[in-house]
C-alpha positions as CSV (number, residue, x, y, z in Angstrom):
1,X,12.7,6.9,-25.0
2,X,12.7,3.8,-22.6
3,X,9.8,1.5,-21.3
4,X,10.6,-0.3,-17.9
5,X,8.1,-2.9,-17.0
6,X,7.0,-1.8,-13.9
7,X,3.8,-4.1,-12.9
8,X,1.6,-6.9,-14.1
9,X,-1.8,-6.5,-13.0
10,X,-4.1,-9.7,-12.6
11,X,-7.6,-9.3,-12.5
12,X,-8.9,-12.2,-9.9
13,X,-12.3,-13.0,-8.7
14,X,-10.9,-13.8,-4.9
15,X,-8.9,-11.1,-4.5
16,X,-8.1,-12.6,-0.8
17,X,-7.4,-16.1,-1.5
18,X,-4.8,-14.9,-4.4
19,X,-3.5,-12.4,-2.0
20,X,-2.5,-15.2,0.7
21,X,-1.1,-17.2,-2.0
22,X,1.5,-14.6,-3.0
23,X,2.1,-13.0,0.3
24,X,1.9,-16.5,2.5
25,X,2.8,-18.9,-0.1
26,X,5.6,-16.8,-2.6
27,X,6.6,-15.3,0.6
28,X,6.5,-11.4,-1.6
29,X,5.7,-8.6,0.7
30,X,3.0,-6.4,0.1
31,X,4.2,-3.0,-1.6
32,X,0.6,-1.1,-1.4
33,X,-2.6,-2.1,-0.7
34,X,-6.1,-0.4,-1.4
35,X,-9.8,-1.5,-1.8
36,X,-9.9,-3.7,-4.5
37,X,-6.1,-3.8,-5.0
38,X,-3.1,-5.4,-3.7
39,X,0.5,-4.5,-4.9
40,X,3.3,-7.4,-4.5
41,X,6.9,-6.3,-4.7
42,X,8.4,-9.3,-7.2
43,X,12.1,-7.7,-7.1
44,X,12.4,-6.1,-11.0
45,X,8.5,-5.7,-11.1
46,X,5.4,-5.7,-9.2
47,X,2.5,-7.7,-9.4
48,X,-1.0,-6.4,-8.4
49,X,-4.3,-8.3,-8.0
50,X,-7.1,-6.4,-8.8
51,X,-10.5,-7.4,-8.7
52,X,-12.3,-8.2,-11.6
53,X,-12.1,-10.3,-14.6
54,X,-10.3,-9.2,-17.7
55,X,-7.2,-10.3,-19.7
56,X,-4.0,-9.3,-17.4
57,X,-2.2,-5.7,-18.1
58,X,1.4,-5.1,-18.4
59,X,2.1,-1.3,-16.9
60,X,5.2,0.6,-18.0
61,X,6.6,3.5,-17.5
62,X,8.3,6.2,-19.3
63,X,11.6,7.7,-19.0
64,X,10.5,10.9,-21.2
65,X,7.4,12.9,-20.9
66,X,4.7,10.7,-21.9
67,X,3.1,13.0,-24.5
68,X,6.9,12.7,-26.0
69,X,6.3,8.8,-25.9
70,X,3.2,8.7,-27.1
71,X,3.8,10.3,-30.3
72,X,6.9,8.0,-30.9
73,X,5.1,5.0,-30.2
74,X,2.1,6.2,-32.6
75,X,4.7,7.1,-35.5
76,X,5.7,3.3,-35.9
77,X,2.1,1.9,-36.0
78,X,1.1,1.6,-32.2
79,X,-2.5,2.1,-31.5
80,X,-2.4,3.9,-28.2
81,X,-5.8,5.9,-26.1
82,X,-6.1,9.4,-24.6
83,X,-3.5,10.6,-22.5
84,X,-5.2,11.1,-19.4
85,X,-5.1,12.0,-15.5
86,X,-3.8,8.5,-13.3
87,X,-6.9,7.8,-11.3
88,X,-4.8,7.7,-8.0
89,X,-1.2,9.1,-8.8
90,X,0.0,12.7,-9.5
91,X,1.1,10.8,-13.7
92,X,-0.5,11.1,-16.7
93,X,-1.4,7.3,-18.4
94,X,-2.5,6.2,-21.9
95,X,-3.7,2.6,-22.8
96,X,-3.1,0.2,-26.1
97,X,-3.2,-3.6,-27.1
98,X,-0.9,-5.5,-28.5
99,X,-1.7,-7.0,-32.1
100,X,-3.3,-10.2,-30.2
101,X,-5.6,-8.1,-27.7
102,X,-3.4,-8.1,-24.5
103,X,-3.5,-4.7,-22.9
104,X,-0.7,-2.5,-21.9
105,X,-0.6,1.1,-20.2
106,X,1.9,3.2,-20.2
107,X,2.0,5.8,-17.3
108,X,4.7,9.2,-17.0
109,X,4.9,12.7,-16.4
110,X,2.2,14.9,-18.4
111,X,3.8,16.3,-21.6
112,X,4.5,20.5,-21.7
113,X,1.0,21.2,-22.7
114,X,-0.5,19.5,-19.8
115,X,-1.8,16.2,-20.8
């Protein structure tokens, strides 16, 4: 099993005035936009604005199923959620903090018995 960083999500009270900061400013081009949500193509990553206030999120992704992951990451101590439905993609997710607080989510293909 591999994790590949594949966003940072910031959580931004203007979601407009950070918008044309990294799309006018950092000159990245906008990768997928949404109500609420604004996807920034950063070459190895992605950064998204959401709106809202909360710590920022790292998102990976799994190169096994994620149920597969999941289990790993739980055998050596990680405190990991649900596996659920993504709210907006045909994945599977599954949320945890790191031992300071920060949040993480791990998304990937649902496991063989459908989670």
């Amino acid at each position: 099993m591999s994790l590949n960083l594949q966003r940072i999500v910031l959580f931004v009270a203007d979601i407009e005035k950070e918008a044309a900061f990294y799309r006018d400013k950092l000159g990245l081009p906008v990768s997928e936009e949404r109500k609420g949500w604004i996807e920034f193509d950063a070459g190895a990553c992605r950064i998204a604005l959401h709106r809202g206030k909360r710590k920022p999120r790292l998102d990976f992704e799994t190169d096994v199923a994620l149920q597969e992951t999941s289990a790993e990451l739980k055998d050596r101590g990680v405190r990991l959620g649900d596996i659920k439905p993504h709210p907006v993609h045909d994945l599977s997710l599954c949320g945890g903090k790191d031992p300071e607080g920060n949040p993480f989510r791990i998304t990937g293909q649902a496991g063989d018995d459908g989670s």
